[in-house]
C-alpha positions as CSV (number, residue, x, y, z in Angstrom):
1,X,-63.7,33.0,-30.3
2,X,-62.2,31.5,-27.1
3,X,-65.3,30.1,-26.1
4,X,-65.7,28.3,-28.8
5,X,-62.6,26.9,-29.3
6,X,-62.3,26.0,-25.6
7,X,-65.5,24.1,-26.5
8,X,-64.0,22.5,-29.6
9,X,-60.9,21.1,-27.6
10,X,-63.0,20.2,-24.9
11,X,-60.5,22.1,-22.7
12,X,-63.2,23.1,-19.7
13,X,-64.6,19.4,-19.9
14,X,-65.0,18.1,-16.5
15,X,-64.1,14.6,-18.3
16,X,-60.3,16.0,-18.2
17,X,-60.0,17.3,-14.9
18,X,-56.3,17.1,-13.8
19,X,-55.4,16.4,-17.4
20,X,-51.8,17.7,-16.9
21,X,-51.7,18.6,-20.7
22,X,-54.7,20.7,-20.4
23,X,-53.5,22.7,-17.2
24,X,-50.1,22.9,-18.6
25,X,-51.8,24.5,-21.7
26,X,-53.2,27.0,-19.2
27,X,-51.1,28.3,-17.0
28,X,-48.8,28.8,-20.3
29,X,-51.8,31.1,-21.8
30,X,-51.8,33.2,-17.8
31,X,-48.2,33.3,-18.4
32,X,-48.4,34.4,-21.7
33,X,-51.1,37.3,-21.0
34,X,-53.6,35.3,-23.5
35,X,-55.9,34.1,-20.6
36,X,-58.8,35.1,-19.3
37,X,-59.0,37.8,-22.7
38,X,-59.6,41.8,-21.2
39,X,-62.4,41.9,-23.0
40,X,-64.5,38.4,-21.6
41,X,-67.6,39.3,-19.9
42,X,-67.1,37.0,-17.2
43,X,-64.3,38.7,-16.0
44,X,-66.5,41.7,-14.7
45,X,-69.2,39.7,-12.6
């Protein structure tokens, strides 16, 4: 689900780097305890 809706909003697009809305958005998710989700594979590499 966060995938995918990362991919909708074009949030990881390299198109928007140092978007200040985008990173904003981010740091706000860390913040928040949303972001990166416990159970994301990527996490455990």
């Amino acid at each position: 689900m966060g995938r995918a809706t990362c991919d909708r909003l074009d949030v990881n697009d390299d198109r928007y780097q140092g978007e200040r809305s985008i990173t904003e958005a981010r740091s706000l998710w860390v913040e928040a305890g949303w972001h990166p989700p416990g159970d994301d594979p990527r996490q455990s590499e």
